[in-house]
C-alpha positions in Angstrom: -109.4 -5.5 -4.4 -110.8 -3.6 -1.2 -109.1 -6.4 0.9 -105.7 -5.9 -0.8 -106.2 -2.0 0.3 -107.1 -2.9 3.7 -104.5 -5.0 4.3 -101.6 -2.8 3.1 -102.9 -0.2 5.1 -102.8 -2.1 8.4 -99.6 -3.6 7.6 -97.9 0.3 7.2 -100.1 1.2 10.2 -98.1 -1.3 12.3 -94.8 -0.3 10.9 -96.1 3.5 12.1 -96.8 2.3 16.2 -93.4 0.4 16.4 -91.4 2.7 14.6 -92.9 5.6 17.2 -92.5 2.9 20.1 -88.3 2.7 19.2 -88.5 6.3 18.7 -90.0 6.9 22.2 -87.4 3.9 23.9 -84.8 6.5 22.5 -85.8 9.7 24.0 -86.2 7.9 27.5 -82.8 6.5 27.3 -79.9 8.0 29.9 -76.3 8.2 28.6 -73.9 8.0 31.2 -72.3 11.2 32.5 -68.6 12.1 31.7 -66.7 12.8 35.2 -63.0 14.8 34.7 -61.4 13.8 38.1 -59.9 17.4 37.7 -62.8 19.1 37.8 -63.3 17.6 41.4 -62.5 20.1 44.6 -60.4 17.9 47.0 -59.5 19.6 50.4 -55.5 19.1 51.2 -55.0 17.2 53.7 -52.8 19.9 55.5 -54.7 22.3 55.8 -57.4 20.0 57.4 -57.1 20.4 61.8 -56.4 16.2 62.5 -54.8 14.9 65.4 -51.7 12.7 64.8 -51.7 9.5 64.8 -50.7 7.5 67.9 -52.0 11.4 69.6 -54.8 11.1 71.6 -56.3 13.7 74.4 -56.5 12.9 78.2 -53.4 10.5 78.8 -52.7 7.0 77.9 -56.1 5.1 77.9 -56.1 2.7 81.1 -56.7 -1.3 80.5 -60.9 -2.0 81.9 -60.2 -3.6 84.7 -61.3 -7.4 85.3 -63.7 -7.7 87.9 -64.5 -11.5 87.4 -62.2 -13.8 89.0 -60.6 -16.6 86.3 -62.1 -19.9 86.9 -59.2 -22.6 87.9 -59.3 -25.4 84.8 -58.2 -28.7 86.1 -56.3 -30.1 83.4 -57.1 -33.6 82.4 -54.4 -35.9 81.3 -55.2 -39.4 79.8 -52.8 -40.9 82.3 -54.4 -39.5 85.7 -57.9 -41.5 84.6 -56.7 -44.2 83.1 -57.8 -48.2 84.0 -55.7 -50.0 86.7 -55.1 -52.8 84.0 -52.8 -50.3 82.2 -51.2 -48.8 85.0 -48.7 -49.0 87.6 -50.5 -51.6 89.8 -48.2 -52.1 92.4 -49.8 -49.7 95.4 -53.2 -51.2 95.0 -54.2 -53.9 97.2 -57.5 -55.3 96.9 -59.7 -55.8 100.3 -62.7 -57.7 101.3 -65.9 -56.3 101.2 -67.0 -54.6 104.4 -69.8 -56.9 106.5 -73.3 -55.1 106.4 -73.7 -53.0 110.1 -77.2 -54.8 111.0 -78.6 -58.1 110.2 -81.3 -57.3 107.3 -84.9 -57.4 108.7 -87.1 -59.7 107.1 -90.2 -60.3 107.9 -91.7 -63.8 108.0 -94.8 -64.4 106.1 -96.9 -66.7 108.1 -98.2 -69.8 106.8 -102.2 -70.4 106.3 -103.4 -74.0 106.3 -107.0 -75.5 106.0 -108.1 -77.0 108.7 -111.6 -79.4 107.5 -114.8 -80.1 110.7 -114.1 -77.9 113.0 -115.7 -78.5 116.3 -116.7 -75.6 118.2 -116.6 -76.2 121.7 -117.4 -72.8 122.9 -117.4 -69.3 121.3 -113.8 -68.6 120.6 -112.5 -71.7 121.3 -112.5 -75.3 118.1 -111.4 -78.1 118.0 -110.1 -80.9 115.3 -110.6 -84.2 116.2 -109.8 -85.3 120.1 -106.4 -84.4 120.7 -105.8 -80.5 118.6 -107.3 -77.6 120.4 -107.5 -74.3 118.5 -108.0 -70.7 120.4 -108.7 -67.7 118.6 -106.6 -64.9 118.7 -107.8 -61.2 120.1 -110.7 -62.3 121.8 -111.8 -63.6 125.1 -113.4 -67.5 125.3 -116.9 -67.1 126.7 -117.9 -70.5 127.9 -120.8 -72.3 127.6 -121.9 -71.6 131.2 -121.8 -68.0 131.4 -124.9 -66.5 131.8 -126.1 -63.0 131.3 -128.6 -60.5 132.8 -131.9 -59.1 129.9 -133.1 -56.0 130.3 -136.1 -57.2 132.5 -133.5 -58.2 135.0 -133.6 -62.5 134.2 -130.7 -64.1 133.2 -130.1 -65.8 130.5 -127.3 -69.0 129.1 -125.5 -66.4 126.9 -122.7 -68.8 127.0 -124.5 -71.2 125.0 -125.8 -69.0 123.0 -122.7 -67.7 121.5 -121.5 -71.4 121.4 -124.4 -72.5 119.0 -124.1 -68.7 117.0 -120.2 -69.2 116.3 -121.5 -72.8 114.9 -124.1 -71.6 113.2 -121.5 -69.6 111.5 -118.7 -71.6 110.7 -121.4 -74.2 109.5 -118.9 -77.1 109.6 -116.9 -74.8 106.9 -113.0 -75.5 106.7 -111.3 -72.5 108.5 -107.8 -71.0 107.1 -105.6 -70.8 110.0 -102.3 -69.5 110.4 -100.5 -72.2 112.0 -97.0 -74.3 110.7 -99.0 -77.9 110.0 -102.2 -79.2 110.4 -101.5 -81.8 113.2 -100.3 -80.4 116.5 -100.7 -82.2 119.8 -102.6 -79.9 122.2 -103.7 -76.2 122.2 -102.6 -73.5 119.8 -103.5 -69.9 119.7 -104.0 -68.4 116.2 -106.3 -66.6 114.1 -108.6 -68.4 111.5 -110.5 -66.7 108.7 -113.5 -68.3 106.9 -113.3 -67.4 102.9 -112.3 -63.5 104.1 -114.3 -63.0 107.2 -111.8 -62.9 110.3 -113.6 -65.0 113.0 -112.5 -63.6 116.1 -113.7 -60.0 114.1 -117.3 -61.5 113.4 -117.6 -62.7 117.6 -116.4 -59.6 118.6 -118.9 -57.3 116.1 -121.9 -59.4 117.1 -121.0 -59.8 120.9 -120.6 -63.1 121.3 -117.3 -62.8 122.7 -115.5 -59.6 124.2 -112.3 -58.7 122.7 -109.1 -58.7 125.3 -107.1 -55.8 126.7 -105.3 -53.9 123.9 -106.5 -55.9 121.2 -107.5 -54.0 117.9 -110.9 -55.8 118.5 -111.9 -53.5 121.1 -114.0 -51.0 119.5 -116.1 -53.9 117.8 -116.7 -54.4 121.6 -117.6 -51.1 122.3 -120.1 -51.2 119.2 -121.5 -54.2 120.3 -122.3 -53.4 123.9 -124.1 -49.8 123.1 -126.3 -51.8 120.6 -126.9 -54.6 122.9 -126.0 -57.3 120.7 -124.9 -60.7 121.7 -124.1 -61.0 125.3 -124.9 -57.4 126.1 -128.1 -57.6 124.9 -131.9 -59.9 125.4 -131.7 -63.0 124.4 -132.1 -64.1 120.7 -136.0 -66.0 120.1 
């Protein structure tokens, strides 16, 4: 029974809170205001102090004036590019090609052989058999009789000397010589490398021979004689 009274009296509470709640929506709600368009205070025009229209105060009002020149459009028209195929042919001619002004330079690789025994008969100067001669380029043959003053003041057979060093060095190694073939009648001058050591380089760096006039070799020279290597120096025990 006491939960029969409790729940009627929650369910009528309930009813209460949103009955107050709609009752509350109600009193906040705006109704729109009535305007009479009568009751409004319009000014007459007339009596208002306007200027007419068209009117206006100071004179005519001047164009601005254009300071920036037009830029000139050059009007392109399909006919002025089109292809000579679909055009009036008849004033073209067609010409040769105009010869180049200079012949075009180019420079000539030079050939490197393998030449196999070399003989050297003095330092700066092989052979290759009995008949092909081979002198080394940049550098000055020293032959084998030259002789040479040591420190002490005796001279020496520096001539030899560098003979036997420059075959010590090749070591009956093939040398890679630029020259056109490997059979020539005769003498050439060239320079010969052995794997990538220039020859006439190694003479002139170690003394054994002296470089010639304007050769790039020179400075080895030089070197060579303020160390006192090779012919410019004592002679090798």
């Amino acid at each position: 029974m006491r939960r029969i009274v409790t729940f009627i009296a929650g369910a009528i509470g309930l009813l209460l809170w949103a009955y107050l709640v709609v009752q509350a929506g109600e009193s906040f709600r705006e109704d729109p205001v009535d305007y009479n368009i009568e009751d409004l205070d319009v000014p007459d025009p007339s009596e208002l102090d306007l200027p007419e229209v068209g009117s206006a105060d100071g004179g005519e009002i001047e164009p601005a004036s254009r300071t920036e020149t037009r830029r000139r459009v050059r009007a392109i028209e399909p006919d002025a590019f089109s292809s000579p195929a679909f055009s009036a042919a008849g004033d073209l001619e067609r010409v040769a090609a105009r010869a180049p002004l200079s012949e075009p330079v180019q420079s000539a690789k030079p050939k490197v052989v393998l030449l196999h025994r070399p003989l050297s008969l003095s330092a700066g100067v092989v052979a290759f058999g009995g008949e092909q001669r081979l002198r080394l380029a940049d550098i000055i043959e020293t032959p084998t009789e030259r002789s040479c003053v040591a420190s002490d003041g005796t001279s020496w057979p520096c001539g030899a000397m560098a003979r036997t060093q420059q075959r010590l060095f090749l070591r009956n190694r093939s040398l890679a010589c630029e020259t056109s073939a490997t059979a020539w009648q005769g003498e050439i001058r060239t320079r010969c490398w052995v794997g990538v050591q220039d020859v006439s380089s190694w003479l002139a760096k170690y003394g054994w021979a002296e470089a010639e006039p304007g050769s790039a070799l020179i400075a080895l020279t030089e070197e060579a004689r303020l160390a006192r290597r090779g012919l410019f120096g004592d002679p090798a025990h």
